[in-house]
N, C-alpha and C positions, 0 to 999 in steps of 0.2 A: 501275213507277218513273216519277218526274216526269221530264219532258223537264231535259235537263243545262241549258239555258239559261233556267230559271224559274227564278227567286228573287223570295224578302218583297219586297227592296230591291233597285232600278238604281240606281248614281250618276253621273254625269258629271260630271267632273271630280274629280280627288284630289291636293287643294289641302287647306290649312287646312277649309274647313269640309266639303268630298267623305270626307276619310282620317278624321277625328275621327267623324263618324256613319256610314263602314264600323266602325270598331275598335267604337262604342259598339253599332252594329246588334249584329254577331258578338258580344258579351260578353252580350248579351238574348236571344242563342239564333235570330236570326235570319238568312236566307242571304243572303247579299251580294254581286252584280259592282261594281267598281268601273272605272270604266271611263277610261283615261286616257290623252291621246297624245304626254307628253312623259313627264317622270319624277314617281312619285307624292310630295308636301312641295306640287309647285305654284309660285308666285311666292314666298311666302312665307319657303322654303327653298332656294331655287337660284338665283332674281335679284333677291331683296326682304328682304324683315327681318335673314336672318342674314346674309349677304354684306355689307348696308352696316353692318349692328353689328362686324363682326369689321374693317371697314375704319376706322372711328368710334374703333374700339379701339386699332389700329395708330395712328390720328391722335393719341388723345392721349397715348402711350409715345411718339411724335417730340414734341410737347409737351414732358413730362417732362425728355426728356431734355435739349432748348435751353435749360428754364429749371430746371435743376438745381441751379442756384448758389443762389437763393433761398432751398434746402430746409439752406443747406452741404454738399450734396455737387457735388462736381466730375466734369462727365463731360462728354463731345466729343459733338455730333452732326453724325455724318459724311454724315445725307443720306437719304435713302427709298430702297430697293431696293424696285422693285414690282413684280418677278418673286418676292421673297420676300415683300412682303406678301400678293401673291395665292397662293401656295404656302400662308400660312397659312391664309388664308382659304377655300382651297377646301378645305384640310383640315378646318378646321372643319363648312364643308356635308358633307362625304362622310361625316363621323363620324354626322352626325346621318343623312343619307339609309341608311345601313347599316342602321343601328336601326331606321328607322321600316320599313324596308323586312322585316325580320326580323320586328315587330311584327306586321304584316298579314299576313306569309305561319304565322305564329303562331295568328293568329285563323282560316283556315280562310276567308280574304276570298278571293275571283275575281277576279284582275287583269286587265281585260283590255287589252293595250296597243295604242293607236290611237285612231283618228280617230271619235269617235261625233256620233251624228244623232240625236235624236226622231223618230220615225217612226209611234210610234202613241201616245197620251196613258200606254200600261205597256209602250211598246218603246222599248230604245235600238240601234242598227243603228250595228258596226264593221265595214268591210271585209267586207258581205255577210253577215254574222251577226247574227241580233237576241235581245235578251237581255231576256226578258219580266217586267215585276216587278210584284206584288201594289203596288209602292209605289215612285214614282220619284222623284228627288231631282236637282235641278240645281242645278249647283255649280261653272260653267266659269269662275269666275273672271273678271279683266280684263287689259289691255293698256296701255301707255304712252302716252296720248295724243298727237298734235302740235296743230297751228292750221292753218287754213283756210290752202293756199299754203303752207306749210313743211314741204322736203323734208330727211327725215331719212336721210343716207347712213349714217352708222355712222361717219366719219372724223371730220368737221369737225364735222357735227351728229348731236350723240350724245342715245340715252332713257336713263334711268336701266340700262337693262341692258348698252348699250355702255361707258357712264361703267365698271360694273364689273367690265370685260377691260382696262381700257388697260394698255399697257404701259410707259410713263412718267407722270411728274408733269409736265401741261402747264405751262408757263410763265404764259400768264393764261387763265383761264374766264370767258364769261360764264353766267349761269345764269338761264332763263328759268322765270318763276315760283319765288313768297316763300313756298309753302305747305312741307309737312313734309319732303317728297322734297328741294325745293330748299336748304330751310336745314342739311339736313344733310349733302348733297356740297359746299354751298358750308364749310361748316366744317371736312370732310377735306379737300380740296384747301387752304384757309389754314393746317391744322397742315402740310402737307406742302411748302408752300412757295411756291403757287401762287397770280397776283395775281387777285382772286375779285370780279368786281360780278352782285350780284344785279336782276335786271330785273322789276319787280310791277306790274299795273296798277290792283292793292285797294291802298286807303291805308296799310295796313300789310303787314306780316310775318305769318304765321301767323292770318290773319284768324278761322277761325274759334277761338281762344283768346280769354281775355281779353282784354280792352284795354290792360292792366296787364304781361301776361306776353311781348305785342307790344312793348311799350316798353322793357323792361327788356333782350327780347333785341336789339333793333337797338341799343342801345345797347351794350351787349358787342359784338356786330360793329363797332360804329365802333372801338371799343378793338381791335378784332384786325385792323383795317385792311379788315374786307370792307365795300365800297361796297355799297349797298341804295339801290337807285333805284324809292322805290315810288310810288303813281297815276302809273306810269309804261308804256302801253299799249305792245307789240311792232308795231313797224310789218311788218317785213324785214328778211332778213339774206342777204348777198352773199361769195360765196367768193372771198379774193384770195390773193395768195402767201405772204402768211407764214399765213393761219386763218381766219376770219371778221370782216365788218364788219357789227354790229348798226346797223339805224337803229331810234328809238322816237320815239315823239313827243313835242315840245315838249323836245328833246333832241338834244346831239349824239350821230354815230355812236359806239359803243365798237368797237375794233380789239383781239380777242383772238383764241387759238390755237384755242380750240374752244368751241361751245354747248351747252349743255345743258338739251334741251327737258323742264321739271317743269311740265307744266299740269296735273298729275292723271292720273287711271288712269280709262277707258274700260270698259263692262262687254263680256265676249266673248260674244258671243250670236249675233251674225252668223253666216247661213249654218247653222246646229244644229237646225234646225227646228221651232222654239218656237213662231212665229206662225204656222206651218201648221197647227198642234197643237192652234190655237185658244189658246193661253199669251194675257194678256191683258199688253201690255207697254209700255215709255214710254218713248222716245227709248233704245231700246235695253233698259234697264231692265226686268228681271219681275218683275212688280208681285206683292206678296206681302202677306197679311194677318199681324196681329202672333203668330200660329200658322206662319208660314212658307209657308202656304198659299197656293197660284195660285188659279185662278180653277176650274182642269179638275182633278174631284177626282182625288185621290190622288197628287197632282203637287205636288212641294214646292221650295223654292228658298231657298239658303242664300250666304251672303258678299255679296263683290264685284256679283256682278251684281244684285243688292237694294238700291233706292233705301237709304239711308244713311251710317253709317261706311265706308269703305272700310280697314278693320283685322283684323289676321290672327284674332284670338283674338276677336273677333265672330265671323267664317266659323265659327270651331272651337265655339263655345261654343253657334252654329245648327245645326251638325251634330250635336251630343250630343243637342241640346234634339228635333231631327226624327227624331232615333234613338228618344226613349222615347217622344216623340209617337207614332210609327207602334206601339210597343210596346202603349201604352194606357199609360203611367205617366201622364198628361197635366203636364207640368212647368209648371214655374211660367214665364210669358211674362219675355221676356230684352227690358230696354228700353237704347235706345241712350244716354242721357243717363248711364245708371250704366254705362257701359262703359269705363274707367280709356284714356286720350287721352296718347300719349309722344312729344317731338320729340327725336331721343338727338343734337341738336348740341350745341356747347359753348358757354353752358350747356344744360343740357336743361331741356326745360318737359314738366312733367307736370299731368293733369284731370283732373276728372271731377265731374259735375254741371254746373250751371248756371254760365255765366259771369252778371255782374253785373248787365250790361245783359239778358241772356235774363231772371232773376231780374227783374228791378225792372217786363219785360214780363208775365211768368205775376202775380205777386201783387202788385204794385202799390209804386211808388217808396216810399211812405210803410214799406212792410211788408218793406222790407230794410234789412240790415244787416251790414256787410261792416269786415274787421279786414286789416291787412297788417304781419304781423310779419318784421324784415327779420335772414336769415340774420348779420346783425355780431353777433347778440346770440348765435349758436349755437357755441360750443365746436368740435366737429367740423367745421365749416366754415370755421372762420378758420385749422385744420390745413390744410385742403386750398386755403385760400387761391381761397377760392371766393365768389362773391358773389350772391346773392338774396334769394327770399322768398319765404312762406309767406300765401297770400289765402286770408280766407275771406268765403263770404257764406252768408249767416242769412238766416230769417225771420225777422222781431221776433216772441222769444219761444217760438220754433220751431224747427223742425230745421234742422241745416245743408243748406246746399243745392248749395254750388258747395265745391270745394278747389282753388285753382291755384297749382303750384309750379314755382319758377323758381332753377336754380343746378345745380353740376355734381352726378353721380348721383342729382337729385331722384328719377329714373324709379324708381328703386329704392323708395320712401315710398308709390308709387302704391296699394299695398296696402291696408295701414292705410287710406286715404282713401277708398279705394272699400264699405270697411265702413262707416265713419261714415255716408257717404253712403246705399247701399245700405240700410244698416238705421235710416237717418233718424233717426238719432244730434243728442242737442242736445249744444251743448257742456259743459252742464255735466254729462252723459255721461262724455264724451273727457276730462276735465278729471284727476278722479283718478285714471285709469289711469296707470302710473309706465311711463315709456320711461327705457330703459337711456343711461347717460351716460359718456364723450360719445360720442352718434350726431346722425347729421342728422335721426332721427326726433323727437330730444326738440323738434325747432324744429315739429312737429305737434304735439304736446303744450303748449308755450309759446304758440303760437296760441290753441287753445282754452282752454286757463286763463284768456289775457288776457280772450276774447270772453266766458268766463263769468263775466266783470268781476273776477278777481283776477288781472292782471299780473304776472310777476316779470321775468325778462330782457326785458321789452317796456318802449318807451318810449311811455308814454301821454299 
């Protein structure tokens, strides 16, 4: 009989992409530890995607309900309880953590809970045990970042994971950093009441999106009253008695109750014994070929801590993809540009492919061609009293190449978009396929009709 602690597959870490290639390994007939020292979901499920989605969602049922008059119905809002928003919200996590946790013990998966190490290029070592794998898989995920000199207590200045325990609706926020973490606590705390300035030192919002889908959304925050203060660098921030005093440069202090540090997320790697292991790595970063491969065979690395996206369902989609890899299935390579990009504030912007300017870089200004059909002309959206748009850009002549959408439940559309894309769809493809009316889909569909130069609700 094999030693109990052999297996095909070690994971570390069961996150989005660790738990996705335990379940896919086990369903190929392979033996699996998974090895983890919080709760297996990861960030993703416990202080990331679904925690702020289900707060997202509370934010805009307090919406709703202030501007209820518009719709003719009459209703009072009495205010944010967030002992009962966070009641929902955890219930939401724990419904999901149930399952998945049922899932794995399903599949016949090795949990093993704690603190693991690299210790030999097919060992991972918890608490004195090593768990030896034909095939190892790193998957630790990342952490909250702050800035050189900015201490993060948990009170005054909070990371995104304190932001989602508080127990009141602060009075005012500042929010440092305009990237996707930032635009969307700054837009729950504005539905719930709270005076919100965002602080960026990139010329815009959401820089890596369009240019297009930047402008559209600071522009909605001006409408909902959230201040966006961007090419505007963090100097320091000073604790006084009523919350914090931000200083930034070429700028006065702002005086709010609490901050909130969104510089991004850090890969965890620190201390795991990756560079001992010979792991070949980059300001933190394991460096991974587009097979998921390190450098030390048989040593594979998925999500977070892999230069690119930092997105759950990347992690998850490298875990499946490193599952049939080690199988022999050899899968087809998973590239970041067609991986569907969602900011769920209000509005939401949704991608995937190229922005414009990326585009006019790879093939040449003369060889794009780009459409923006704007949500007034879409039925379903002027229900919802919503306002955007639907971008696309082109080859001349070729396939599309970029989809960016902007307005409320875009996220929802990302689908459809990421087929076109994905399967290098021209428009006049997309054109006669018939989307159901009225949806906010059909404004995907009235886009490419237009680009395939027959217009109807588009004004040309």
């Amino acid at each position: 009989m094999a030693d109990a602690s052999q297996y095909d597959v070690v994971i570390l870490g069961a996150g989005s992409g660790g738990y996705a290639c335990a379940l896919r390994a086990a369903q190929l007939g392979l033996t699996v530890a998974l090895v983890e020292k919080s709760k297996v979901g990861g960030t993703c499920l416990h202080v990331g995607c679904i925690p702020t989605k289900a707060l997202l969602h509370a934010a805009e049922v307090a919406d709703s309900a202030r501007e209820s008059e518009q719709f003719g119905v009459r209703a009072t809002f009495d205010g944010v309880d967030m002992a009962g928003v966070n009641a929902y919200k955890d219930g939401v996590v724990s419904r999901l953590f149930k399952g998945l946790t049922g899932l794995i013990k399903g599949r016949g998966i090795t949990v093993v809970e704690g603190e693991g190490r690299l210790v030999a290029p097919d060992a991972v070592e918890v608490d004195g045990t090593r768990y030896v794998g034909r095939h190892v898989v790193l998957a630790s995920g990342s952490y909250a970042r702050s800035l050189p000199g900015l201490e993060v207590d948990g009170e005054r200045v909070l990371t995104s994971e304190h932001a989602l325990t508080l127990d009141r609706v602060p009075a005012s926020v500042v929010v440092l950093g305009g990237g996707v973490i930032g635009c969307e606590f700054a837009s729950v705390w504005r539905s719930f009441g709270a005076e919100v300035t965002i602080v960026e030192a990139l010329p815009r919002l959401v820089a890596g999106e369009d240019e297009d889908s930047s402008k559209q959304l600071e522009r909605a925050f001006r409408k909902r009253k959230i201040k966006a203060l961007t090419g505007t660098p963090f100097k320091a921030v000073e604790r006084t008695d009523a919350g914090v005093r931000v200083h930034v440069e070429n700028g006065e202090p702002i005086e709010a109750e609490i901050l909130l540090v969104a510089v991004g997320r850090g890969p965890a790697t620190q201390g795991l014994g990756y560079e001992e292991q010979g792991i070949a790595m980059d300001r933190g970063f394991v460096l991974a070929d587009e097979r998921c491969r390190t450098n030390v065979p048989n040593v594979f690395a998925v999500g977070d801590i892999v230069p690119g996206l930092q997105l759950a369902h990347r992690g998850f989609a490298q875990g499946i993809f490193v599952a049939e890899e080690i199988a022999g299935l050899g899968p087809a390579v998973i590239r970041d540009a067609g991986i569907p990009r969602v900011t769920y504030s209000d509005p939401e912007i949704a991608s995937v492919g190229l922005t414009e300017a990326q585009a006019r870089e790879q093939v040449g200004d003369d060889a794009v061609e780009t459409l923006v059909y704007d949500l007034g002309g879409n039925g379903k959206s002027q229900i919802l009293k919503t306002q955007g748009s639907v971008k696309l850009v082109r080859q001349k002549d070729g396939p599309v190449l970029g989809v960016h959408l902007v307005g409320a439940r875009v996220g929802e559309l990302i689908g459809e978009a990421q087929l076109i894309y994905n399967w290098e769809a021209f428009p006049e493809d997309v054109a006669p396929l018939v989307h159901a009316h009225p949806t906010q889909n059909e404004a995907l569909g009235e886009a490419h009709l237009a680009l395939a130069g027959k217009p109807l609700h588009a004004h040309s």
